[in-house]
C-alpha positions in Angstrom: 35.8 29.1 70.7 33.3 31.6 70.4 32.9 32.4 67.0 30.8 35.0 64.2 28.7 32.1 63.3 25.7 31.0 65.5 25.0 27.5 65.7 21.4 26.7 64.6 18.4 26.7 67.2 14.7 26.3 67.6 12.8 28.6 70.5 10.3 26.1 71.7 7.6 27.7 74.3 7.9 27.3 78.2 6.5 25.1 79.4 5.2 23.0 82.8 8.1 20.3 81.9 10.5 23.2 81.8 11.3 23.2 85.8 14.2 21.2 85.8 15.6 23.2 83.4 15.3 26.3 85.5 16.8 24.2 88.2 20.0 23.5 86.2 20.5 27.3 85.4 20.7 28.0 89.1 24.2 27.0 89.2 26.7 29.1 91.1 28.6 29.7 87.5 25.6 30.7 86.1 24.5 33.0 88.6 27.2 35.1 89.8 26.3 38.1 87.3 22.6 37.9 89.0 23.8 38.1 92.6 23.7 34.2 93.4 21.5 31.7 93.1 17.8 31.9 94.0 16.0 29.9 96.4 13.7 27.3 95.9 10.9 29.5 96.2 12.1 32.0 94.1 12.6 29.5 91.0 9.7 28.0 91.5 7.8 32.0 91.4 9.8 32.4 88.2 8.4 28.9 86.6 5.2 29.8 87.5 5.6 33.4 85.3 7.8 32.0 82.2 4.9 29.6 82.0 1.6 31.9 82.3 3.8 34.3 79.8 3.8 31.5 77.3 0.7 30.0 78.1 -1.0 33.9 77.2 1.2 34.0 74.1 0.1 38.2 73.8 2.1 41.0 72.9 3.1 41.1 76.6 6.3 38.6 75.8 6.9 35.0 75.5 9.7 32.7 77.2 11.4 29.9 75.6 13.6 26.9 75.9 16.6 27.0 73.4 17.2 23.8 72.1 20.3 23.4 69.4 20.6 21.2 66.6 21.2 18.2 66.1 21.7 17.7 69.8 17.4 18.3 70.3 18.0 19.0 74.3 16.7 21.8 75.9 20.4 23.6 76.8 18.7 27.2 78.1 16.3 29.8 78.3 15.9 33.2 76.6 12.5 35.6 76.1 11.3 39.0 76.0 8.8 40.7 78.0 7.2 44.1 78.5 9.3 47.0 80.9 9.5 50.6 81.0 13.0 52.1 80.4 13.2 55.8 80.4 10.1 56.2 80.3 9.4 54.2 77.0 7.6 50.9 76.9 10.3 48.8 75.4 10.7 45.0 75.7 13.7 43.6 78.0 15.4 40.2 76.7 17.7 37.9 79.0 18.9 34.4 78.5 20.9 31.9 80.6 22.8 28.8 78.6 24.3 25.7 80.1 28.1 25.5 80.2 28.5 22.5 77.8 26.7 24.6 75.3 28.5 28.0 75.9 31.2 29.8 73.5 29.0 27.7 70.1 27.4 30.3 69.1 23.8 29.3 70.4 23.1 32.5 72.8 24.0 34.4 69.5 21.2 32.4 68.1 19.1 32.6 70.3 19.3 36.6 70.4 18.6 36.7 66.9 15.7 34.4 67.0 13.9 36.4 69.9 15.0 39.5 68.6 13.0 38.3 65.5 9.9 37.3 67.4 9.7 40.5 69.3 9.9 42.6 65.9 7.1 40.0 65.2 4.6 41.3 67.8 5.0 45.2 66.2 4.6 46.3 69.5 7.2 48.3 70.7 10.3 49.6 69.0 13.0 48.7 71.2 14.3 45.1 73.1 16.8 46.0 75.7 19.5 43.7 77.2 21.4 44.3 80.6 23.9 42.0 81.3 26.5 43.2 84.1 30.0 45.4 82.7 32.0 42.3 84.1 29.9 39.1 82.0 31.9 39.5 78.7 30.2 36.6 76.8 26.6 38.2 77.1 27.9 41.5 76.1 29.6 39.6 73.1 26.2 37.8 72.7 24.5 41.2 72.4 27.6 43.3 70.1 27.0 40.0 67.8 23.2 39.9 67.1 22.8 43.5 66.3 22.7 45.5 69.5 24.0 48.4 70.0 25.6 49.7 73.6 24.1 52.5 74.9 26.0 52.6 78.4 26.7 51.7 81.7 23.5 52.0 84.3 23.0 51.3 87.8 20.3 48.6 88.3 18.8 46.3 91.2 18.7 43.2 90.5 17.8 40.8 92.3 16.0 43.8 94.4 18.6 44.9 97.0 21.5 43.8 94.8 22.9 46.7 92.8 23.8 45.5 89.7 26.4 47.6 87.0 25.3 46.7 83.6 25.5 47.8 80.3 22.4 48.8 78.4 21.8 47.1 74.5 18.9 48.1 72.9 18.1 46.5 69.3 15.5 48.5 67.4 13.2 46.0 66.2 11.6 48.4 63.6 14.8 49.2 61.8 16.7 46.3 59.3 19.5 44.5 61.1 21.9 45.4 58.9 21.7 49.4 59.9 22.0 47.9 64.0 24.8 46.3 62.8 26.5 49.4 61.3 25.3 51.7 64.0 27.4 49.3 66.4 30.4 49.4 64.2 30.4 53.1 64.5 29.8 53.0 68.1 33.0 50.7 68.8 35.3 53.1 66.3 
């Protein structure tokens, strides 16, 4: 029941309480486009760096819980951070949300609402998404806040784990309506 119309949201920052959330994204389900899920060690490296990149609240990113209304539960994560692409600086966006909240519209939401805090920061002109050829509902996610599909690439993600993805970039210094044409065109 994925639909054109994103359920609403609020992007609250990452925080130290945020760890069990992390922990319940590591599902199996929720991993397979990411090579698996990560060990303990490794979440517990990636709490660590969602929460100094919200704690620093610069230009370099921020990380978020998404939590849905009315429900007020913390149902998945989404940011943007700094990354070279092509040899631009560019921010990169990724988000994970948990399967009794998926196909409502509230990655959609989320996407705009980043999307929105990363044109906020007026430092750099692009946000990127990669989500792997094969995950369908991210690509939909990023076709339906406004990206528009550059390609397939070749990445490594985790590191050692090629990756085929498809490269979104949103450009956060142009109206959302002109994204959302250019991606028309793009698709005809």
């Amino acid at each position: 029941m994925d639909t054109d119309k994103a359920s609403p949201i609020r992007l609250e920052a990452w925080s130290e309480d945020d760890l069990w959330l992390l922990r319940a994204m590591n599902a199996p389900e929720l991993m397979e486009h990411l090579g698996g899920p990560e060990t303990e060690e490794a979440l517990l490296k990636r709490h660590r760096r969602y929460v100094d990149l919200s704690e620093r609240r610069t230009n370099a990113g921020l990380m978020f819980r998404i939590v849905p209304l009315p429900e007020e539960v913390a149902v998945g994560s989404i940011g943007f951070w700094e990354q070279t692409w092509d040899r631009e600086p560019v921010y990169e966006t990724g988000w994970t949300v948990l399967p009794g909240f998926q196909g409502r519209g509230v990655a959609t939401a989320a996407t705009r609402a980043v999307a929105e805090r990363a044109r906020a920061t007026r430092a750099r002109r692009h946000l990127h998404a990669f989500p792997s050829t094969d995950n369908g509902p991210s690509n939909a996610v990023c076709r339906k806040a406004g990206f528009v599909l550059r390609g397939e690439r070749e990445l490594e993600y985790p590191p050692g784990h090629p990756l085929r993805c498809n490269d979104w970039r949103l450009d956060l210094e142009a109206d959302r309506g002109t994204d959302l044409e250019a991606n028309r065109e793009a698709r005809a």
